[in-house]
C-alpha positions in Angstrom: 7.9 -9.6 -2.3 11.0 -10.4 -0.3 14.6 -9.8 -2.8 16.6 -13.0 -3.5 20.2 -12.9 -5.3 22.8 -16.0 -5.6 25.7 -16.3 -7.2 28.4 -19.3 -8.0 32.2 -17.6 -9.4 35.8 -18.1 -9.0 35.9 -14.7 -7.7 34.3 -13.4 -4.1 30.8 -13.0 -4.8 30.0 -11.0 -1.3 30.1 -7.8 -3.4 27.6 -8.8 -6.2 25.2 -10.2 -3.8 25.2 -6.8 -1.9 24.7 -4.6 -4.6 21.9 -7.4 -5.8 20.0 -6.6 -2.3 20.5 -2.7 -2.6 19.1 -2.7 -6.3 16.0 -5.2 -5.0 15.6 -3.3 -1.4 12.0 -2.1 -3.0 11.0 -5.4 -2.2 11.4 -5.7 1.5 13.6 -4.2 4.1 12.3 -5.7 7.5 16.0 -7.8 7.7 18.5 -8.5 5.3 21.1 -11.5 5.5 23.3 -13.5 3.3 25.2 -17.2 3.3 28.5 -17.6 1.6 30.5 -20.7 1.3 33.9 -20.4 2.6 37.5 -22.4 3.0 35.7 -23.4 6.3 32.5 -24.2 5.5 29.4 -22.0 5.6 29.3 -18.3 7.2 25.5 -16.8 7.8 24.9 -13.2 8.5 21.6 -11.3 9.6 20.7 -8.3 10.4 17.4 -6.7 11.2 16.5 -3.6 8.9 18.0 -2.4 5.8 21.0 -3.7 3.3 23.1 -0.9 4.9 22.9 -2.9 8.5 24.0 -6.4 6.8 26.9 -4.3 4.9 27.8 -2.8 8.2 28.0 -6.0 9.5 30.5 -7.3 6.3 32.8 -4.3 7.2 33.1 -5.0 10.5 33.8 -8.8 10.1 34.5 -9.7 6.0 33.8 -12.7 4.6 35.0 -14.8 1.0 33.8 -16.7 -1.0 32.8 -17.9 -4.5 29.1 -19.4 -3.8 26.7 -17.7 -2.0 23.0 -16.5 -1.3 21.5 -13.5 0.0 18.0 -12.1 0.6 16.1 -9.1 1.7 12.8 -9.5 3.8 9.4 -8.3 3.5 8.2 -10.0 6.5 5.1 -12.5 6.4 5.5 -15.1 8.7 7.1 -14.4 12.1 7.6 -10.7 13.2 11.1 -8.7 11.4 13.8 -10.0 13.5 16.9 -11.5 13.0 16.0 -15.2 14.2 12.8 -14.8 11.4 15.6 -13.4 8.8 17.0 -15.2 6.2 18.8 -17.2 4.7 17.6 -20.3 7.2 20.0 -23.5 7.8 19.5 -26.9 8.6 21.9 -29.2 9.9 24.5 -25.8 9.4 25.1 -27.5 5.7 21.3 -26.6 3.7 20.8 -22.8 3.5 18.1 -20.9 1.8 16.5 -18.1 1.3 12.3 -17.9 0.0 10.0 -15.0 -1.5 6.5 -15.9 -1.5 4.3 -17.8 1.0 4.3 -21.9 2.0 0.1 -22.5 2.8 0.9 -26.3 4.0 4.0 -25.3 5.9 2.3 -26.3 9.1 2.0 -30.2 8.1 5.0 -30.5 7.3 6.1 -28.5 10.3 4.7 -30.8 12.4 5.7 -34.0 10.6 9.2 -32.5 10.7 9.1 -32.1 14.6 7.8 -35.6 14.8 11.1 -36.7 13.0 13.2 -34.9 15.3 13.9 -31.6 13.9 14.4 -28.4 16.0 12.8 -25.1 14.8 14.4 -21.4 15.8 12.4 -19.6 13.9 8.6 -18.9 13.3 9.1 -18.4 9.2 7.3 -20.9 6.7 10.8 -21.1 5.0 12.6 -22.7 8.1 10.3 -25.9 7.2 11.5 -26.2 3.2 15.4 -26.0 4.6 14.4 -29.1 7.0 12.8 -31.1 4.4 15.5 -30.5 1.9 17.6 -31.8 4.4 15.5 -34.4 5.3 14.7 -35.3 1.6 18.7 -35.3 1.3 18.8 -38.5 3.3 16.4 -40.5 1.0 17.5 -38.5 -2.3 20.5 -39.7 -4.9 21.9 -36.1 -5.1 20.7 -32.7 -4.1 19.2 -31.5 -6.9 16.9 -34.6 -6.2 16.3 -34.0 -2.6 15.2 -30.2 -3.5 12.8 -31.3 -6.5 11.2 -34.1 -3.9 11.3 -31.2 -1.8 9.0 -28.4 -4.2 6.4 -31.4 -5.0 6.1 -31.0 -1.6 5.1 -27.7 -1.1 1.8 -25.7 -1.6 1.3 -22.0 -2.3 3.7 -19.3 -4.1 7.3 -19.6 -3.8 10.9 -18.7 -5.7 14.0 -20.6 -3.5 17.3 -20.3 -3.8 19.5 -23.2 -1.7 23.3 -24.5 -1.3 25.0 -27.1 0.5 28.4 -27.4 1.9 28.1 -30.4 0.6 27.9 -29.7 -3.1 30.5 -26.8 -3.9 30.2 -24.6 -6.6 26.0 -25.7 -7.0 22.7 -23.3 -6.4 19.2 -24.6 -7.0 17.0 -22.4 -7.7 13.2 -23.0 -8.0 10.0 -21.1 -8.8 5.9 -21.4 -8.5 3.9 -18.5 -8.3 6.9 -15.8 -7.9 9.3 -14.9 -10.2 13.1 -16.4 -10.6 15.8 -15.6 -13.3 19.4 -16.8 -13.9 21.7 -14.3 -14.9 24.0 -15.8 -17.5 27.6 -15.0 -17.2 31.2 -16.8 -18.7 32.4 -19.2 -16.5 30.2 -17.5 -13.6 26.3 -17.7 -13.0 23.7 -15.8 -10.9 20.1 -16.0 -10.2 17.7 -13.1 -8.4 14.3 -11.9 -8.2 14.2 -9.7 -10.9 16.8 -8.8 -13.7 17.6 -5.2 -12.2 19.9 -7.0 -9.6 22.4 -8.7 -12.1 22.5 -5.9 -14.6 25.8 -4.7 -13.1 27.5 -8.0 -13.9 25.5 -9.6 -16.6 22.7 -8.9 -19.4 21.8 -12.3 -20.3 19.0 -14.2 -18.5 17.3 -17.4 -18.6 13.4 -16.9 -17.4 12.2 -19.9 -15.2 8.7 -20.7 -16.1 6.0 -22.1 -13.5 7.1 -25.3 -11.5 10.8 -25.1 -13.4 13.5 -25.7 -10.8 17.6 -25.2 -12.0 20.7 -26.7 -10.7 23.0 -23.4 -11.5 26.6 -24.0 -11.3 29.8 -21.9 -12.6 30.1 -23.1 -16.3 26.0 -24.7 -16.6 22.8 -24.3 -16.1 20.5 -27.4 -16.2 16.6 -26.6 -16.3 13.8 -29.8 -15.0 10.3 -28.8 -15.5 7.0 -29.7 -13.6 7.0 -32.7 -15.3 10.6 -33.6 -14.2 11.8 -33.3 -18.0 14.9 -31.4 -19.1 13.9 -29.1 -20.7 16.0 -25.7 -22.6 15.1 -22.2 -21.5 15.6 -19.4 -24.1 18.8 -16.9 -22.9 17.6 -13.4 -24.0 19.6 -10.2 -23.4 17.8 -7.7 -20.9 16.8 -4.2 -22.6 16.8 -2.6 -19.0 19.7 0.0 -18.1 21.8 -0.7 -14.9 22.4 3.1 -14.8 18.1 3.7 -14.9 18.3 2.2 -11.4 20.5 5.0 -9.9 19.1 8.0 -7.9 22.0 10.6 -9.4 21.2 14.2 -8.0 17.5 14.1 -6.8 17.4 13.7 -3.3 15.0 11.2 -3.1 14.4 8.1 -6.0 10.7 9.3 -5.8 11.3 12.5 -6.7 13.3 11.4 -9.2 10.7 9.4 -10.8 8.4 12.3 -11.1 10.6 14.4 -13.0 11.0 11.1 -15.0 7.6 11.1 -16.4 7.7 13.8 -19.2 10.6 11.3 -20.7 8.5 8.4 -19.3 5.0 9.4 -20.9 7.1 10.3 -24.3 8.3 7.1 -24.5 4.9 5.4 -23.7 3.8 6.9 -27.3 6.8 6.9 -29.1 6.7 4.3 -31.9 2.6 3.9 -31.3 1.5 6.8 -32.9 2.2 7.1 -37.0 0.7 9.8 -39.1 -1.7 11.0 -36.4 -2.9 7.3 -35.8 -2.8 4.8 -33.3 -0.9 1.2 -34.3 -2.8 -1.3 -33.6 0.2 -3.3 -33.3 1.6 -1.5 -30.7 -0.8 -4.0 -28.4 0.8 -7.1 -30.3 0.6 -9.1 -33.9 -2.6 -10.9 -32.9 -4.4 -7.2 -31.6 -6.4 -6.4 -35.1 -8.4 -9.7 -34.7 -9.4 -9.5 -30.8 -9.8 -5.3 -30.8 -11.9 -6.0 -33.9 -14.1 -8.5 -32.1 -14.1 -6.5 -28.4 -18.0 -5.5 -27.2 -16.9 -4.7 -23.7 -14.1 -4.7 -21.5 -13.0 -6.4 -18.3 -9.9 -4.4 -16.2 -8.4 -6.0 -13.4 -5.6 -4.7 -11.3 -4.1 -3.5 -7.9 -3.2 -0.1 -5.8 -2.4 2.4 -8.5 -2.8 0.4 -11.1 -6.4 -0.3 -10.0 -7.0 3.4 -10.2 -5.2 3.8 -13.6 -8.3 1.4 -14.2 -11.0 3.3 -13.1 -9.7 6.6 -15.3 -10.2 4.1 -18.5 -13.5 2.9 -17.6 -14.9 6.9 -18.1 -12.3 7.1 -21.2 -13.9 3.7 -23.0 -17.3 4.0 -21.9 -17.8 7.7 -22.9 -15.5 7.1 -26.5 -16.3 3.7 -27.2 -19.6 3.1 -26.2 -18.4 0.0 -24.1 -19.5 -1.5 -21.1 -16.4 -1.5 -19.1 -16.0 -2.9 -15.3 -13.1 -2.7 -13.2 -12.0 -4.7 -10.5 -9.3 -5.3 -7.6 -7.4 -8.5 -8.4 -7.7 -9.8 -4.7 -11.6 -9.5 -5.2 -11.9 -10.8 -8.6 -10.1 -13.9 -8.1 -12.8 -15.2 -5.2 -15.9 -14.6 -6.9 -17.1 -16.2 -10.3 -17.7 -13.4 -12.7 -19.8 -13.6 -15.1 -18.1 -12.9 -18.7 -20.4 -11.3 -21.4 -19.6 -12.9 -24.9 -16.6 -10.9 -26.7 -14.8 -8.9 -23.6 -11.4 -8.0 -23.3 -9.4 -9.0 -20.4 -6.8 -6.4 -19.1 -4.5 -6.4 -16.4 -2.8 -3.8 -15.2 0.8 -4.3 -13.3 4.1 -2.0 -13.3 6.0 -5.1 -12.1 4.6 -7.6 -14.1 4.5 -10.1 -11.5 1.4 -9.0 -8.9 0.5 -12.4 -7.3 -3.2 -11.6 -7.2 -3.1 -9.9 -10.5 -1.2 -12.9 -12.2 -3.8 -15.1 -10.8 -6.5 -13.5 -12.1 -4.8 -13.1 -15.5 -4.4 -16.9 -15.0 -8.1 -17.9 -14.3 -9.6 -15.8 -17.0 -7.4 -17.4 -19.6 -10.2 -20.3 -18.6 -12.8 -18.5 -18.5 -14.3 -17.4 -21.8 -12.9 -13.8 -22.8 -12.2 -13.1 -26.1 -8.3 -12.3 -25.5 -6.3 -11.3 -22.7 -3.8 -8.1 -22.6 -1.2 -6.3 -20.2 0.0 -2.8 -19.8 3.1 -3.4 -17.9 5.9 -2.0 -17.5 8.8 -5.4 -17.4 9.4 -6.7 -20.8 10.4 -10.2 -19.2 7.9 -10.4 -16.5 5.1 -13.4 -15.8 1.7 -11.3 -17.0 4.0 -10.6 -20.5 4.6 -13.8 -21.0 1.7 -15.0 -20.4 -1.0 -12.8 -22.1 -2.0 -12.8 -25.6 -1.8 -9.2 -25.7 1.0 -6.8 -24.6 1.9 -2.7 -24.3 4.9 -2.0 -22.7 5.1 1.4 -20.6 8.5 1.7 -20.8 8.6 3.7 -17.6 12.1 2.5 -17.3 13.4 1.3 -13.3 11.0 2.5 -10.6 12.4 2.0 -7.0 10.8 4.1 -5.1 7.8 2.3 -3.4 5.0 4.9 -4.2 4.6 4.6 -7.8 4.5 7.8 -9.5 5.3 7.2 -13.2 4.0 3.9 -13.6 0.6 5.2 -12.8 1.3 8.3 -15.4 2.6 6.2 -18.0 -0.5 3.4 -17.6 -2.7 6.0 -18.4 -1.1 7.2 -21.7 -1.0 3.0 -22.8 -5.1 3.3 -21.7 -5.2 6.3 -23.9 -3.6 4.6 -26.4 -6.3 1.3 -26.3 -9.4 3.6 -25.8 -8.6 5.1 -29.0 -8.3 2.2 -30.8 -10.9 0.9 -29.5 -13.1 3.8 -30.2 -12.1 3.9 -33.7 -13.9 0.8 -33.7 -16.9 2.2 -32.5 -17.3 5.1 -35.3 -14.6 7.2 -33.8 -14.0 9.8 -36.9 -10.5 10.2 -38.1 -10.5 14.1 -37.0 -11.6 13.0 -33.7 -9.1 10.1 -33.6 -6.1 13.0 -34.9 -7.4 15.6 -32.2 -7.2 12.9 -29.1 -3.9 11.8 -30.6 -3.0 15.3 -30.7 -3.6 15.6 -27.4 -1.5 12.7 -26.6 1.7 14.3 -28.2 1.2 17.4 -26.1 1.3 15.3 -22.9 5.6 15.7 -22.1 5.6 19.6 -22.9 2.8 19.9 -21.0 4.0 17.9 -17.7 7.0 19.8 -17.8 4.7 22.8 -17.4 3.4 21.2 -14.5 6.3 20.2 -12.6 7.0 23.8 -12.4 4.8 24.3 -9.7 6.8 22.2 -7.8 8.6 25.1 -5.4 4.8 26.6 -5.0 3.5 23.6 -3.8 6.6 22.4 -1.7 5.1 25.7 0.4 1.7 24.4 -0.1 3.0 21.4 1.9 3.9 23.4 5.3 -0.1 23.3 5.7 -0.1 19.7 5.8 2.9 18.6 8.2 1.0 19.0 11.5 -2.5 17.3 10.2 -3.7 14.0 10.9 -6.1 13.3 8.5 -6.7 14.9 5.0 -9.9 14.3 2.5 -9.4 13.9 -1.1 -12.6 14.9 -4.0 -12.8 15.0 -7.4 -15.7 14.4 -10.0 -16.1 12.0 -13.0 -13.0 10.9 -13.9 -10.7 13.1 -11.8 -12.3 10.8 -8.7 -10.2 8.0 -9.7 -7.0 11.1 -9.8 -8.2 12.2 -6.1 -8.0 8.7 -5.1 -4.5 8.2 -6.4 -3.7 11.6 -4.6 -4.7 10.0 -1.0 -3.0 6.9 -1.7 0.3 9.0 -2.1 -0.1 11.1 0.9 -1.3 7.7 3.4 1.7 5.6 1.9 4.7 8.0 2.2 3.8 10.6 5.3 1.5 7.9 7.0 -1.3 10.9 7.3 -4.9 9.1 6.9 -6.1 10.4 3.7 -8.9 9.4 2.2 -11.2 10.4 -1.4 -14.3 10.6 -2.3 -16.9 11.4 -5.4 -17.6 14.8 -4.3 -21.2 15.0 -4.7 -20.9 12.4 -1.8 -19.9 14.6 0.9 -23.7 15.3 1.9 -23.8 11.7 2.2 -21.5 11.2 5.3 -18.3 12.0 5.0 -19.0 15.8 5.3 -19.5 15.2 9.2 -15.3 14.6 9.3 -14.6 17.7 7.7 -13.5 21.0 10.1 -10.5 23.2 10.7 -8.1 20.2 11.2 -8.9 18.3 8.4 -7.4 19.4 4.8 -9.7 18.9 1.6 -7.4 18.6 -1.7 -10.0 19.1 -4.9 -8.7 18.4 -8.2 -10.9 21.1 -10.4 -9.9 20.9 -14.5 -12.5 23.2 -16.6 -15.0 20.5 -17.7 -18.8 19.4 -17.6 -18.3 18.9 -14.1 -16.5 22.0 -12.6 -20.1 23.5 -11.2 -21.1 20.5 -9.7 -17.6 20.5 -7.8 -17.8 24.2 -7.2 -21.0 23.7 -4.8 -19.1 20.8 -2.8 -16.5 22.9 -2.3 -18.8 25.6 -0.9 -20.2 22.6 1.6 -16.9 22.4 3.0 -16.2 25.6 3.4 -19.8 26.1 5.0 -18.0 23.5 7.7 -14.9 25.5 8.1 -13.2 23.2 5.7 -10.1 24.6 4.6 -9.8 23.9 0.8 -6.3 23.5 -1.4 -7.4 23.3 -5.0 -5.6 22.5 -8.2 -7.4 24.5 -11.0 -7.4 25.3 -14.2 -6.3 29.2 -14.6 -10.0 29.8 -16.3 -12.4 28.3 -13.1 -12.9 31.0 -10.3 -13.1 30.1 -6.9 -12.7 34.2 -5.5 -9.9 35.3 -3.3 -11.5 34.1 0.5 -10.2 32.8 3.7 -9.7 29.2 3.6 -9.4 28.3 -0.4 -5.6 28.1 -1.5 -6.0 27.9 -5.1 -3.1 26.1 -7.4 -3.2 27.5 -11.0 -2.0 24.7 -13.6 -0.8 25.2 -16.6 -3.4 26.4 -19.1 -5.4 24.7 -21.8 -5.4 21.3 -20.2 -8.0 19.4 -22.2 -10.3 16.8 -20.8 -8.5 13.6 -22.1 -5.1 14.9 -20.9 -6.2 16.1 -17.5 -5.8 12.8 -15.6 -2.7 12.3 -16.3 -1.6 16.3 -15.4 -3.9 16.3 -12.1 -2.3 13.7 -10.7 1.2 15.2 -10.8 0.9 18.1 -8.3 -0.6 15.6 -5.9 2.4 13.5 -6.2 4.8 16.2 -5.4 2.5 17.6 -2.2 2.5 13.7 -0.8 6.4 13.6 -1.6 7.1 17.6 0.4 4.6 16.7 3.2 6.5 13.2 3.3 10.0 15.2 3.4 8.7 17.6 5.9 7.4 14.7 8.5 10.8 12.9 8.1 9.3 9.1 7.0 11.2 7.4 4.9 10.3 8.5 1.4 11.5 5.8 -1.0 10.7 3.1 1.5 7.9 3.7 3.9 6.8 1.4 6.5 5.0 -1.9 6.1 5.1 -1.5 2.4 6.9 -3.2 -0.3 7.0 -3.0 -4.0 6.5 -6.3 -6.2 4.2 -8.1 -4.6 4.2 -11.1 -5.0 2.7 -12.8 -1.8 -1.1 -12.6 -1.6 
């Protein structure tokens, strides 16, 4: 998940590749560092932390130049230091920076050392600079020595490398993690992701699996696995370089959360027509497969993963479906068992989850009736790749904790459980009413994002506490456990959820004065069961904080803080509204603490390691 950017221009590139790392810093910011070529030969700087300490570092001592690389870390192998950071050099002429993980790196480690060659660092990407330059020796050119170089190599990688030797040239190459060339006139770039050219190009070239590039100022040449040339397809980028900026909110998260009545509103826009869901909203080829689907197989990670489990109650209680759910990282090591005519789903906000991708990859081969993605980059690898697509449209989200890609999955699961359930005997009137409900879902999250003030003073309970317990029933389980997610990743409290009706079961013996319980209580089928778990806690001297709906009664007592949401939230929209409030009391009990809101520690958005 580290951040890559490159460039090769007559002008000084310094300042693109900077504003590259700061527009890709959601993918790592353990170190940062960057290699240009100069009048003089090649200048490396690293700096341990954030872009801002490698920028301080420019400032202080500027370099020039017209070819260059740069990278941000998410650290893997070897602790975040500035001998681990990249870019890594061999012989002070072969630089280059890596995203992704090298699983053979210690054979060829070794056979390197046998050969003579002196490692400073304990990074994985160290090795691939001394074999391209050992390759170099044996090699025509360097484009060679790099593609001996990638045959070489095991695992999930994108590279970027230069040499002193060959001005004006970057090679780029990519297996298992994603690389794009930004195209420009008389100027080329190449990154991670498209949001870190946008400033000084729209046009990119999408490297496919094993594809590795010799990019150079006026030419981009393309050699597949195979070792063919082969021509990639230029396409113009839909994304806004202005999406990416924070503007007046304080924090990017924050941001994002006011985002989502826009965000949600354009999940639906164009899918819904005359009070119908388009089956071509998922793609040309949906009719057939939706038409054929008996049960459905979800696969995802994080956030996405619990976007998952909300659509499993959705399809199984309006379709009639079986429907499993599953965490990428587990799927992929097991050998499921595929009953005849399921639909494969994946579920990514990037696009390019390594374990997701994987999985999407293996059940392609495995006997599912079609594959589709609800993701939220039109150009990434699980788009590409599946047969099936629905774009969120969530437009840019930086900050780490994801907040309206979650919101927006949900309406796109919305979206396939009704068309599904049409399918299934779903009437028209019932199809019109959920659709309705749909429609309703901005107005009504704007409601919601009122409370925000109410709940920022909610928060002041929280900022001393240590651990915090999450419940909800049915399908607002899958909401609580999105709520404890938010609060562990951003204000590093342990929070954890549970199925309510499991407290008797053990986790009740955690619960006393010190230890918060968050219950997310809508008006359903469910709300009495809930009601009684509640009273178990505060039996315990629990102290409860619940978000209701303005019609359930809890009684004005010690120890229940009661949060009224908007009224008339209906059962197939309350996912999607419960889960806002939570965001906002993780983001103020985040704010209050003093982490690091957009970019918490250990974490890293994109990823695309295993």
């Amino acid at each position: 998940m580290c951040g890559i950017v490159g460039a090769v221009a007559e002008r000084n590139v310094v300042p693109i590749l900077m504003e590259g790392l700061r527009r890709l810093e959601y993918r790592g910011y353990d170190s940062a560092g960057i290699a240009i070529r100069t009048d003089d030969g090649m200048v490396r700087i690293r700096r341990v932390g954030k872009v801002q300490e490698l920028q301080n570092a420019l400032d202080e001592s500027p370099v020039r130049g017209g070819t260059g690389i740069s990278h941000t870390r998410w650290a893997t192998h070897g602790v975040p230091n500035e001998t681990n950071a990249h870019p890594h050099l061999s012989s002070e002429k072969i630089a280059i920076v890596h995203n992704g993980i090298i699983e053979n790196y210690e054979e060829l480690r070794n056979d390197l050392k046998a050969k003579g060659y002196v490692f400073t660092s304990d990074t994985d990407t160290e090795t691939i600079a001394h074999r391209i330059h050992y390759n170099s020796q044996q090699a025509a050119d360097f484009i060679g020595a790099v593609r001996t170089t990638v045959a070489e190599l095991e695992g999930a990688y994108a590279i970027a490398v230069m040499n002193t030797d060959s001005p004006e040239q970057l090679v780029i190459a990519r297996q298992g993690a994603p690389a794009v060339v930004g195209i420009g006139i008389g100027e080329n770039f190449i990154a991670s992701d498209v949001a870190a050219l946008l400033p000084v190009t729209r046009n990119f070239m999408f490297l496919e699996e094993g594809d590795v590039a010799l990019v150079e100022r006026k030419q981009v040449t393309v050699w597949n696995e195979q070792g063919d040339v082969v021509e990639r397809e230029v396409r113009e980028s839909a994304l806004d370089a202005d999406a990416a900026e924070r503007g007046e909110f304080r924090h990017y998260m924050l941001k994002e959360i006011y985002e989502q009545a826009a965000a949600v509103g354009r999940t639906l826009d164009g899918r819904i027509v005359e009070g119908r869901v388009l089956d071509a909203s998922f793609g040309p080829l949906a009719n057939d497969a939706l038409d054929k689907t008996k049960g459905v197989h979800i696969v995802a990670c994080g956030t996405s993963f619990h976007a998952g489990l909300v659509a499993r109650y959705w399809i199984e209680a309006l379709c009639g479906l079986p429907c499993t759910v599953e965490i990428a990282s587990e799927y992929r090591y097991r050998s499921p068992v595929v009953p005849e005519n399921t639909l494969f789903v994946t579920i990514s906000q990037s696009g390019e989850t390594a374990d997701t991708l994987a999985a999407l990859r293996a059940a392609k081969e495995a006997g599912y009736i079609s594959t589709l993605t609800i993701c939220n980059v039109p150009e990434s690898s699980m788009v590409r790749e599946s047969d099936l697509t629905m774009m969120t449209h969530a437009g840019p989200e930086i900050g780490v904790a994801s907040t309206k890609a979650f919101t927006t999955q949900l309406a796109a699961l919305a979206l396939l459980t009704i068309s599904l359930a049409r399918r299934g005997g779903l009437e028209e009137r019932q199809e019109r009413a959920l659709v309705a409900q749909l429609a309703e879902l901005p107005d009504l999250i704007t409601q919601v994002l009122e409370l925000d003030e109410s709940i920022e003073a909610l928060a002041k309970h929280f900022a001393d506490k240590h651990h915090a317990l999450f419940l909800g029933r049915g399908v607002q389980n899958p909401v609580a456990m999105e709520g404890a997610l938010k609060l562990k990743e951003i204000s590093y409290i342990h929070a954890e959820a549970y199925a309510a009706g499991e407290l008797k079961h053990g986790p009740l013996a955690l619960v006393d004065e010190d230890m918060p319980v968050v219950a997310v209580a809508p008006d359903d089928e469910l709300l009495e069961k809930l009601k009684s778990n509640l009273q178990e806690v505060r039996a315990r001297g629990g102290e409860l904080y619940v978000f209701a709906d303005p019609r359930v009664q809890f009684g004005d007592r010690v120890g229940i803080h009661t949060m009224r949401m908007p009224a008339l939230i209906q059962d197939f929209q309350a996912p999607i509204l419960y889960t806002i409030p939570l965001q906002l009391l993780a983001y103020h009990v985040a704010v209050l603490k003093g982490t690091d809101v957009d970019q918490p520690r250990n974490l890293a958005k994109s990823l695309t390691v295993e």
